[in-house]
KEBAMAR-151064 format. One line per field, with one value per atom (N, C-alpha, C, O, CB): residue number from 1; residue in three letters; chain; atom name; x, z, y. Coordinates in pm, whole numbers, plus 50000, padded with zeros to 5 digits. Each point is the difference from the previous one (the first is absolute). Glycine has a CB too. Layout:
// residues N
seq = c(NUM;...)
type = c(ala;...)
mol = c(A;...)
atom = c(CA;...)
x = c(X;...)
z = c(Z;...)
y = c(Y;...)
// end
This chain:
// residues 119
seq = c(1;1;1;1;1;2;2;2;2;2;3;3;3;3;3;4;4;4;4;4;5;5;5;5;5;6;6;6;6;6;7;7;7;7;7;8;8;8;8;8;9;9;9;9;9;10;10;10;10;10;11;11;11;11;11;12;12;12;12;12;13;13;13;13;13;14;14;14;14;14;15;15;15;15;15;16;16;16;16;16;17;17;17;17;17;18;18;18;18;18;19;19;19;19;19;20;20;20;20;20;21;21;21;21;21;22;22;22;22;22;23;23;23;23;23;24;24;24;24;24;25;25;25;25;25;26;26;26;26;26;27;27;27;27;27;28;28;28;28;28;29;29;29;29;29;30;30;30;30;30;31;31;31;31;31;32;32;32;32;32;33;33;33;33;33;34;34;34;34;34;35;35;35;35;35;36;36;36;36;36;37;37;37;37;37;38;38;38;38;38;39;39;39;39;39;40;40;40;40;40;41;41;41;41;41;42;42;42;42;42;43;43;43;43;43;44;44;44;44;44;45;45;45;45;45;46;46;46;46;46;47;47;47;47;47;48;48;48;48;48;49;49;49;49;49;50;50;50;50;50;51;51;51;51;51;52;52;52;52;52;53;53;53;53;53;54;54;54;54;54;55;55;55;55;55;56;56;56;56;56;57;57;57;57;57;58;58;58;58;58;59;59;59;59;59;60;60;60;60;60;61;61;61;61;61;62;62;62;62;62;63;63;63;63;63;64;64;64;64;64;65;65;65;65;65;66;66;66;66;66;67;67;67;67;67;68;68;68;68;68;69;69;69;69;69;70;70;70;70;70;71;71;71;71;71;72;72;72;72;72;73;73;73;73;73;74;74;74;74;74;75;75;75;75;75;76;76;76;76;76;77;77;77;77;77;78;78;78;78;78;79;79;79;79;79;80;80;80;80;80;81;81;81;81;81;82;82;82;82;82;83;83;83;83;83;84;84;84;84;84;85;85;85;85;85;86;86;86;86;86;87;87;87;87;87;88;88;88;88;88;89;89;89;89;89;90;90;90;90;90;91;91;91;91;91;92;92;92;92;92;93;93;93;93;93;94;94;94;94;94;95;95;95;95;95;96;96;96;96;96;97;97;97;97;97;98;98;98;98;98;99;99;99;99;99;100;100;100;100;100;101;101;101;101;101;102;102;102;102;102;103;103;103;103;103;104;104;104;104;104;105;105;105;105;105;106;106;106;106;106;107;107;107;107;107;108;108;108;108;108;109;109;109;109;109;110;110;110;110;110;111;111;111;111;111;112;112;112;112;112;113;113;113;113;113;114;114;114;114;114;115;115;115;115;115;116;116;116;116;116;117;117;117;117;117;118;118;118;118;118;119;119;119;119;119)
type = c(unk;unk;unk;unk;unk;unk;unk;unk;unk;unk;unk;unk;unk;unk;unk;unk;unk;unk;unk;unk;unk;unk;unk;unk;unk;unk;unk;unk;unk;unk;unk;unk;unk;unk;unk;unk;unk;unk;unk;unk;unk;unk;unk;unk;unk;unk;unk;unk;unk;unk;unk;unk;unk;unk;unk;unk;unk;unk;unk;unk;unk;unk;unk;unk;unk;unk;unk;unk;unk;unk;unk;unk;unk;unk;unk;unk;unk;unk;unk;unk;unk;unk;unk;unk;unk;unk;unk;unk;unk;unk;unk;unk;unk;unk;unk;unk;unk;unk;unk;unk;unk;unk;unk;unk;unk;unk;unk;unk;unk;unk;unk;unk;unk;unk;unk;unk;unk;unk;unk;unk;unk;unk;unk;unk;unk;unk;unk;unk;unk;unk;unk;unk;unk;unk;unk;unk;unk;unk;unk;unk;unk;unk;unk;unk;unk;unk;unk;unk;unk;unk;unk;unk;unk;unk;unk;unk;unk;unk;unk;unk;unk;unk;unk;unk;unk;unk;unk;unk;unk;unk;unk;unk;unk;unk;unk;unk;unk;unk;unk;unk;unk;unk;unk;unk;unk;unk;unk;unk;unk;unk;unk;unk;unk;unk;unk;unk;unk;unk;unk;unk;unk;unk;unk;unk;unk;unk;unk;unk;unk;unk;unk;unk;unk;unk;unk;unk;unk;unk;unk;unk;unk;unk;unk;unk;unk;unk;unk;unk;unk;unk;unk;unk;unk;unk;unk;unk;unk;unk;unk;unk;unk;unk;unk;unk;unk;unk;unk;unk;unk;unk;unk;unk;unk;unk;unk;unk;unk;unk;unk;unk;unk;unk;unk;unk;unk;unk;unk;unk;unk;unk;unk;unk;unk;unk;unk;unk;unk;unk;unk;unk;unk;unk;unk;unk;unk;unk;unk;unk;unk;unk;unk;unk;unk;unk;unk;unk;unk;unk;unk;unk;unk;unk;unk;unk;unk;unk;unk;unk;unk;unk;unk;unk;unk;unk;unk;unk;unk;unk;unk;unk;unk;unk;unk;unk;unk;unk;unk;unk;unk;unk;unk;unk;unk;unk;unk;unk;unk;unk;unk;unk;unk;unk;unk;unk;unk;unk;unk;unk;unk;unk;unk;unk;unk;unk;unk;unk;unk;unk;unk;unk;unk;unk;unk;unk;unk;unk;unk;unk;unk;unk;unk;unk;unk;unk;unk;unk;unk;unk;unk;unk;unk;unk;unk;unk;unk;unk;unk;unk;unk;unk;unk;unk;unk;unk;unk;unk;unk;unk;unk;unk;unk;unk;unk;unk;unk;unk;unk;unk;unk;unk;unk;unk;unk;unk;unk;unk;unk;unk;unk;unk;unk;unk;unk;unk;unk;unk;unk;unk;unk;unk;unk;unk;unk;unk;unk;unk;unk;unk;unk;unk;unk;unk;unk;unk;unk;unk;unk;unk;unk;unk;unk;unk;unk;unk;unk;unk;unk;unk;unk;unk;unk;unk;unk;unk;unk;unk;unk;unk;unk;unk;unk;unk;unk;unk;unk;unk;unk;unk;unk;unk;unk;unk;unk;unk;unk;unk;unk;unk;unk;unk;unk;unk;unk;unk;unk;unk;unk;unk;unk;unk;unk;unk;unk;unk;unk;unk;unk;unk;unk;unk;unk;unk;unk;unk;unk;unk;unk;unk;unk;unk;unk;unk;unk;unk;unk;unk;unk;unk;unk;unk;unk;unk;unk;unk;unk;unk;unk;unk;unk;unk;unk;unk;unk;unk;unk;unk;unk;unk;unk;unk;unk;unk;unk;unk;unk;unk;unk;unk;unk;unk;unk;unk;unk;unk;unk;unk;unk;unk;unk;unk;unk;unk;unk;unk;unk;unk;unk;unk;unk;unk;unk;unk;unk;unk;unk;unk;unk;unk;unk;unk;unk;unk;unk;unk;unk)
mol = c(A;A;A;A;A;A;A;A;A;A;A;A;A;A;A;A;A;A;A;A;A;A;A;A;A;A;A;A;A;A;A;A;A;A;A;A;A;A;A;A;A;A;A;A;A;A;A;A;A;A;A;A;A;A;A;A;A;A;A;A;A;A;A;A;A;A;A;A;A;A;A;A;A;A;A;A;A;A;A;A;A;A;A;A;A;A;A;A;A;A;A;A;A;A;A;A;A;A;A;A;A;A;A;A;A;A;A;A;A;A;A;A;A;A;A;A;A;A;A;A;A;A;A;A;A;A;A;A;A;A;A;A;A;A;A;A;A;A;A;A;A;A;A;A;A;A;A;A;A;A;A;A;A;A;A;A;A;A;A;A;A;A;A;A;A;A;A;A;A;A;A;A;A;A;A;A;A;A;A;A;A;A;A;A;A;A;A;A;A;A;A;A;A;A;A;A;A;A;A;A;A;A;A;A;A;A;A;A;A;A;A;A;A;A;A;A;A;A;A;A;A;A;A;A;A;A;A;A;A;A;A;A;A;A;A;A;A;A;A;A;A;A;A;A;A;A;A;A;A;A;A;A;A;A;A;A;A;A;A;A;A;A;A;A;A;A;A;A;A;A;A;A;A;A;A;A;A;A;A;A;A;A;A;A;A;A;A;A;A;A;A;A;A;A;A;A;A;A;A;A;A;A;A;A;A;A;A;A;A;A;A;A;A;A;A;A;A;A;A;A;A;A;A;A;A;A;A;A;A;A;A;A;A;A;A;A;A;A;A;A;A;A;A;A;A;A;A;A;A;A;A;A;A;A;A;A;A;A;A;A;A;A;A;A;A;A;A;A;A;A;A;A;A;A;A;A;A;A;A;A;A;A;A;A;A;A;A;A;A;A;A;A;A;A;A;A;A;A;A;A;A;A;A;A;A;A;A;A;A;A;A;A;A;A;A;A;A;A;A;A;A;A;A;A;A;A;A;A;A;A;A;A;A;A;A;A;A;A;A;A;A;A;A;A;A;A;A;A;A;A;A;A;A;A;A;A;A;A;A;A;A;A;A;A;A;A;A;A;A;A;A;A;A;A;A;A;A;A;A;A;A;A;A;A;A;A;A;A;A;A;A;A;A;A;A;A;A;A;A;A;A;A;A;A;A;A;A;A;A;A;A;A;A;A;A;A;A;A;A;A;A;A;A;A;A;A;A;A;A;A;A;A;A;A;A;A;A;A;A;A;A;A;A;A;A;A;A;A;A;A;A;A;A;A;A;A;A;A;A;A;A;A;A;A;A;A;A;A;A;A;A;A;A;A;A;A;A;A;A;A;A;A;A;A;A;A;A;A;A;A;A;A;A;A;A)
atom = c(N;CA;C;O;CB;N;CA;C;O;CB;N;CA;C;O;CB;N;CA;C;O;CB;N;CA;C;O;CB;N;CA;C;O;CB;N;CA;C;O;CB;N;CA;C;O;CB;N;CA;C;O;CB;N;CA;C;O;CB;N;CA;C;O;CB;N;CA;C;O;CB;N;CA;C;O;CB;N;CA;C;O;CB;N;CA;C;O;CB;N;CA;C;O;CB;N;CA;C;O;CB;N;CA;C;O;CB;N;CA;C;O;CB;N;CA;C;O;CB;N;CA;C;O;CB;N;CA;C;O;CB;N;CA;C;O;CB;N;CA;C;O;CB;N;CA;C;O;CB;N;CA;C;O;CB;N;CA;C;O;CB;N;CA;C;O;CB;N;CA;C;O;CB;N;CA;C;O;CB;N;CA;C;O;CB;N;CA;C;O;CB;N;CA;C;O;CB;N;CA;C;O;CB;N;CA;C;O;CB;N;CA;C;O;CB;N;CA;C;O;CB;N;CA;C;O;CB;N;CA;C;O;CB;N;CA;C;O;CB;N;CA;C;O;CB;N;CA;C;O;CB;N;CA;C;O;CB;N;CA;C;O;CB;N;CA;C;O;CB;N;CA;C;O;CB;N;CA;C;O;CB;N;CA;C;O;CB;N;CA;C;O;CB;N;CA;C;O;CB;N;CA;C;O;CB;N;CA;C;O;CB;N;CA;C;O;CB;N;CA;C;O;CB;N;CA;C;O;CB;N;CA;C;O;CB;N;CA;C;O;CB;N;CA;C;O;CB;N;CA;C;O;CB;N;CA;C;O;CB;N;CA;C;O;CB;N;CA;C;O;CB;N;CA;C;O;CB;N;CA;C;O;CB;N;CA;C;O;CB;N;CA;C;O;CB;N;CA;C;O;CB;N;CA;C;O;CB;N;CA;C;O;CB;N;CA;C;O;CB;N;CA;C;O;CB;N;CA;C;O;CB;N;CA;C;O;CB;N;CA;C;O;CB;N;CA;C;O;CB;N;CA;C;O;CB;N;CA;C;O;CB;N;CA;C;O;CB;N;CA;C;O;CB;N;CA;C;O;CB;N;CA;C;O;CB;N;CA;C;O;CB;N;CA;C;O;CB;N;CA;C;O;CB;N;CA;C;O;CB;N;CA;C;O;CB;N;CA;C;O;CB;N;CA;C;O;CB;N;CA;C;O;CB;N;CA;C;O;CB;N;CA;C;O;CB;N;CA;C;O;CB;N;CA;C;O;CB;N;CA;C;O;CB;N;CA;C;O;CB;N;CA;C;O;CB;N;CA;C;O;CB;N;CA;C;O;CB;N;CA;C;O;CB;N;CA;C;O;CB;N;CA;C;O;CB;N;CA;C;O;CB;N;CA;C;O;CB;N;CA;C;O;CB;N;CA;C;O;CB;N;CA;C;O;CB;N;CA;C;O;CB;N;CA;C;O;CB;N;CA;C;O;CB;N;CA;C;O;CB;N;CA;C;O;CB;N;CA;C;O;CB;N;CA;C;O;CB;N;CA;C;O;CB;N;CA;C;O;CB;N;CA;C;O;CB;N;CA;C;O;CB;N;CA;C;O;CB;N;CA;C;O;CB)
x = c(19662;49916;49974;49986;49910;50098;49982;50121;49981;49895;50247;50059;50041;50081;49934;49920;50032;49877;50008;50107;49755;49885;50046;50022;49811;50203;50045;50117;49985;49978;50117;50114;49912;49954;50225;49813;49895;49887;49977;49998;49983;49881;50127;50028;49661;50368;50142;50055;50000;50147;49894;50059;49942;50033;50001;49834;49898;49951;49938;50014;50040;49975;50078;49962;49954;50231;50094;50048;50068;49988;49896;49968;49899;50029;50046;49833;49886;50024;49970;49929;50167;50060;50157;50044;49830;50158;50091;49963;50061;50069;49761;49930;49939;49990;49961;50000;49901;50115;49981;49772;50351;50146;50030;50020;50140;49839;50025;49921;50041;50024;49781;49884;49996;49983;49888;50146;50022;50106;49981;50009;50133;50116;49946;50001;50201;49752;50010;49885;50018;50106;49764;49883;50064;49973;49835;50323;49948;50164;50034;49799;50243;50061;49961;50075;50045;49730;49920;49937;49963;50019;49997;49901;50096;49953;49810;50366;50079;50001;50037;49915;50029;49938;50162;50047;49640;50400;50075;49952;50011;50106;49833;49987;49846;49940;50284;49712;49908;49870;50001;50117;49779;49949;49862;50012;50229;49616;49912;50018;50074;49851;49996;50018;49897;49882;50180;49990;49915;49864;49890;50285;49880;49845;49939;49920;50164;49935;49945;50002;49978;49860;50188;50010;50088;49952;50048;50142;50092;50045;50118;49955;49797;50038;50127;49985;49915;50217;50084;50099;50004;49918;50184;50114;50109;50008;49865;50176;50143;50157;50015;49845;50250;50105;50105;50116;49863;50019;50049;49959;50075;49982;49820;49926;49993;50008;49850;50126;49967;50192;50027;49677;50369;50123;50011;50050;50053;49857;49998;49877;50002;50127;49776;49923;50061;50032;49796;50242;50101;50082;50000;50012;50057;50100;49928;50058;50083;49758;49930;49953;49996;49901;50052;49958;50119;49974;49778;50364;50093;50049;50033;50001;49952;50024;49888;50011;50111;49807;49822;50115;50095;49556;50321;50043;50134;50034;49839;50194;50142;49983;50051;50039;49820;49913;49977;50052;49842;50018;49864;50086;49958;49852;50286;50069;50152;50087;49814;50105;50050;49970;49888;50083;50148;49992;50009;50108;49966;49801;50044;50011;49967;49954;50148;50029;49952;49942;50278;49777;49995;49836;49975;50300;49586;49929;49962;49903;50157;50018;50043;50048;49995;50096;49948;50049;49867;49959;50273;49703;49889;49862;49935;50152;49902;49927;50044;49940;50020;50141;50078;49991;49893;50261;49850;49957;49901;49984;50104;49827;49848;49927;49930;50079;50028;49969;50040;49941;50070;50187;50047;49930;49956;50228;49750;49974;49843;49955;50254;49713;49897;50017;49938;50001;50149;50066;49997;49941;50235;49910;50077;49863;49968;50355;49631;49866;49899;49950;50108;49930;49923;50067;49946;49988;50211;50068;49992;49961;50228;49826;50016;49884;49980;50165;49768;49820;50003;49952;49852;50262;49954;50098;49975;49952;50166;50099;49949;49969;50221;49813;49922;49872;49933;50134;49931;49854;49891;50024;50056;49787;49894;49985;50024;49784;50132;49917;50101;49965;49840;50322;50105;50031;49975;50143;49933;50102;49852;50044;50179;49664;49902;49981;49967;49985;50072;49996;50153;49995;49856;50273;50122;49928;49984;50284;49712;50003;49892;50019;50097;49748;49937;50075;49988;49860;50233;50076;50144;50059;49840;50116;50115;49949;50052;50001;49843;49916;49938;50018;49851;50088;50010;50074;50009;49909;50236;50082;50052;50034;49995;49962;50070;49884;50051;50144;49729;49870;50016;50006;49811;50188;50047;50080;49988;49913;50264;50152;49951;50010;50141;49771;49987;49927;50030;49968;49888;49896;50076;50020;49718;50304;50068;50169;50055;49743;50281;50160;50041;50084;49903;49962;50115;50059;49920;49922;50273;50063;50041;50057;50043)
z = c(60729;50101;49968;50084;49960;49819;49964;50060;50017;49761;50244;50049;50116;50022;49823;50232;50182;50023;50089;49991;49841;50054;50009;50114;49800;49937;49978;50135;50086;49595;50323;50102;50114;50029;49886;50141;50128;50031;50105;49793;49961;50061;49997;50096;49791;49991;49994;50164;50064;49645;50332;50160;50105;50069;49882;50028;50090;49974;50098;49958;49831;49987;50055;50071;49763;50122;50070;50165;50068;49682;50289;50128;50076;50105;49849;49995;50003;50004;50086;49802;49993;49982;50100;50047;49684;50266;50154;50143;50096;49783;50112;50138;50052;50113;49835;49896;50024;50001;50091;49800;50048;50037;50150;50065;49710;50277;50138;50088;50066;49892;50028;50062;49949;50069;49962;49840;49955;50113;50084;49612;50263;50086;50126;50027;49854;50210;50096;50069;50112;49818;50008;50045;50005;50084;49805;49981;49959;50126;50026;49607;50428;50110;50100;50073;49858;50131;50090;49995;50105;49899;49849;50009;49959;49997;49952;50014;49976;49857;49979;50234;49702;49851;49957;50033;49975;49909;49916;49861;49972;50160;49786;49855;49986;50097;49758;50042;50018;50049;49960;49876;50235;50078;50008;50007;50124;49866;50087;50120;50087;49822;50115;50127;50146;49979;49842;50289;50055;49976;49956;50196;49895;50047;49877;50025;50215;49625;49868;49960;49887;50151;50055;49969;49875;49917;50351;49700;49901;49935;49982;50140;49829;49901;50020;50107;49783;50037;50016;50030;49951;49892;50307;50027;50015;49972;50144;49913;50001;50035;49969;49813;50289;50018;49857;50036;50289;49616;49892;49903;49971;50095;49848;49926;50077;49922;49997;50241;50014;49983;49996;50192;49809;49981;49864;49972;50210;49717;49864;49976;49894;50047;50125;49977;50023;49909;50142;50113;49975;49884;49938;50281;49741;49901;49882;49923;50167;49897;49845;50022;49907;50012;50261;49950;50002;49954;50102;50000;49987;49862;49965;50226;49722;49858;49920;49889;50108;50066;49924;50045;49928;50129;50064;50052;49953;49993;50190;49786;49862;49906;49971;50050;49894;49888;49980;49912;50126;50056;50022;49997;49931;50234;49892;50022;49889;50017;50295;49597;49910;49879;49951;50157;49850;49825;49918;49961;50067;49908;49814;49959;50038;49900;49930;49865;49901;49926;50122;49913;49878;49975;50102;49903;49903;49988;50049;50070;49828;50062;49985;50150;50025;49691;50380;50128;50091;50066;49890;50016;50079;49986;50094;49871;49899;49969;50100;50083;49663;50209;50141;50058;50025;49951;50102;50154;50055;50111;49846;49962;50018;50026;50095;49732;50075;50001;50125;50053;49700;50245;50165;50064;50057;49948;50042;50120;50026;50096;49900;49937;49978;50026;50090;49763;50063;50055;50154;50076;49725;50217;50165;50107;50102;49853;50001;50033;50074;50113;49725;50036;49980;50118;50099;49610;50224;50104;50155;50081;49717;50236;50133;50047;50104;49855;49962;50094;50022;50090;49746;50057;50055;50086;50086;49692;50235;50101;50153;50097;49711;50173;50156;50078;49987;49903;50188;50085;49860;49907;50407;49714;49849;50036;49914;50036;50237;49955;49925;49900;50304;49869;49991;49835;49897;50392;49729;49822;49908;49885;50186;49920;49964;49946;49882;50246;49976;50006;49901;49918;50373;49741;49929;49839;49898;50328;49786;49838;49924;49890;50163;49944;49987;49985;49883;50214;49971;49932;49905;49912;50311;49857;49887;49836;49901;50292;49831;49835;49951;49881;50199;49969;49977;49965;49879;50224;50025;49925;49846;49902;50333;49786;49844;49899;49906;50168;49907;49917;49999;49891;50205;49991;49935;50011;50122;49898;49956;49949;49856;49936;50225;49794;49882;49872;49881;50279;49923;49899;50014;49887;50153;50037;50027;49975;49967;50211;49843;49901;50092;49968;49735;50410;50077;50142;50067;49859;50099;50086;50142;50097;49673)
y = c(20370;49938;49853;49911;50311;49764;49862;49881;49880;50244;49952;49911;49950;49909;50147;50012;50006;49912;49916;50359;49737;49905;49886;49957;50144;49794;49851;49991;49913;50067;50090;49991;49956;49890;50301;49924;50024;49819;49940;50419;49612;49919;49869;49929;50185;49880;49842;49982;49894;50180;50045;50020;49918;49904;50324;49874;49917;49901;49956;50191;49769;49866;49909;49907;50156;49971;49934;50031;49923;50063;50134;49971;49898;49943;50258;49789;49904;49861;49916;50239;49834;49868;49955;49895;50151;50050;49966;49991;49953;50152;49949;49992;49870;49952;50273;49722;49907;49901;49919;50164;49894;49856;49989;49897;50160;50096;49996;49910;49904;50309;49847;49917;49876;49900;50278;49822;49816;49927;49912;50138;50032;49924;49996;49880;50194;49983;50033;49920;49950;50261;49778;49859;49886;49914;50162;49907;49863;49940;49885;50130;50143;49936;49980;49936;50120;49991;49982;49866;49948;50283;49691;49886;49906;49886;50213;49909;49887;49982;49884;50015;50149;50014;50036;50108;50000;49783;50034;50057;50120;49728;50063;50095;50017;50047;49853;50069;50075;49923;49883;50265;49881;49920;50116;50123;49713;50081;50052;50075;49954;49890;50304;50056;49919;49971;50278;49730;49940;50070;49967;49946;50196;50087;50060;50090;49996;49885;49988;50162;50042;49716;50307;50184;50021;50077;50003;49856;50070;49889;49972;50229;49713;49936;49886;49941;50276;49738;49915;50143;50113;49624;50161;50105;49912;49881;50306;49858;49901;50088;50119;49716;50078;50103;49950;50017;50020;49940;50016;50068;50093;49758;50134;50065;50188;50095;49615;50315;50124;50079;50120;49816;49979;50067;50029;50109;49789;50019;50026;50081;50062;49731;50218;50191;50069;50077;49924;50024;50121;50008;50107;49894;49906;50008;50055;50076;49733;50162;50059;50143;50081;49680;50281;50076;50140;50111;49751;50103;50075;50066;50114;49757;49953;50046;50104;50051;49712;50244;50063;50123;50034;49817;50202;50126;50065;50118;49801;49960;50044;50050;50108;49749;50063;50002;50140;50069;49711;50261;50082;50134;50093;49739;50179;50148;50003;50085;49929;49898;49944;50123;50012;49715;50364;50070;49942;49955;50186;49838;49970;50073;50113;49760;50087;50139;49935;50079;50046;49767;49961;49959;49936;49988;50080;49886;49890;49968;50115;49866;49839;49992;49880;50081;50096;49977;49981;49905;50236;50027;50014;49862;49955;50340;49666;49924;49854;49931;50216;49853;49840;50051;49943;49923;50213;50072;49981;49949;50195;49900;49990;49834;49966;50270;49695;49874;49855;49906;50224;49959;49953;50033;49901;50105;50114;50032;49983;50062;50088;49780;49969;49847;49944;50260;49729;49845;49986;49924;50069;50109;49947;50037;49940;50153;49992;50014;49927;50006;50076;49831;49905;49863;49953;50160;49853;49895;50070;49917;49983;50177;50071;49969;49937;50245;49864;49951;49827;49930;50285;49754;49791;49994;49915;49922;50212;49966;50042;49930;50104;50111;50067;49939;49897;50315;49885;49971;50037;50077;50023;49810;50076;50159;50085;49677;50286;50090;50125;50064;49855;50098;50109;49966;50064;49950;49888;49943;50031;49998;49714;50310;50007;50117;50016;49835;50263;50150;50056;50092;49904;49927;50065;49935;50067;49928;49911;49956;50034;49946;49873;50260;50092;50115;50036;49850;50200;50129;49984;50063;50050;49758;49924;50028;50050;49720;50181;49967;50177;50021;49652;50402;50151;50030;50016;50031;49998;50044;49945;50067;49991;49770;49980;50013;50062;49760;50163;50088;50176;50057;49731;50266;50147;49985;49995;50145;49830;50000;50036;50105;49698;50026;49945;50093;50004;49781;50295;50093;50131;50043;49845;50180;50129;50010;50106;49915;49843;49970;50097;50084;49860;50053;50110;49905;49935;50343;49726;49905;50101;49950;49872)
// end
């Protein structure tokens, strides 16, 4: 069971974090916003259509990551720490409130990877 949770929450982080590149991208093609830029309407933080394509892109990798077998230690431990990284980049990249929410379970799952060593 220990190992379907970290999966389960990495997934949904990186769903989160793909959601929120979308809405990034997707304001900042509504307001003219190439990279990253204040939201007019101050709701999601800085968005941008560059930056929200590079959330999707990260959070795809989380969701790689996330459903990703280790075997070794030493794998799961870089696992854990990537996916806590991209995490982290995915939320500055995304919209705040969404990229906010993935990178919060981002940081769970790689905290129990890390105490429980189960991938």
């Amino acid at each position: 069971m220990s190992r379907s949770i970290p999966r389960t929450l990495g997934t949904t982080g990186g769903a989160f974090i793909l959601a929120s590149g979308i809405v990034s991208a997707w304001f900042g093609w509504r307001n003219d916003l190439l990279i990253y830029e204040p939201d007019p309407g101050g709701r999601f933080g800085h968005i941008g259509i560059t930056t929200g394509i590079a959330a999707v892109v990260i959070g795809v990798a989380i969701i790689v990551l996330a459903v990703r077998r280790c075997e070794s230690r030493r794998g799961k431990l870089i696992s854990a720490v990537i996916l806590m990284a991209l995490g982290h980049a995915g939320a500055i990249t995304g919209a705040l409130i969404i990229g906010t929410a993935g990178m919060i379970l981002c940081y769970v799952a790689g905290i129990w990877l890390i105490i429980k060593r189960g991938c």
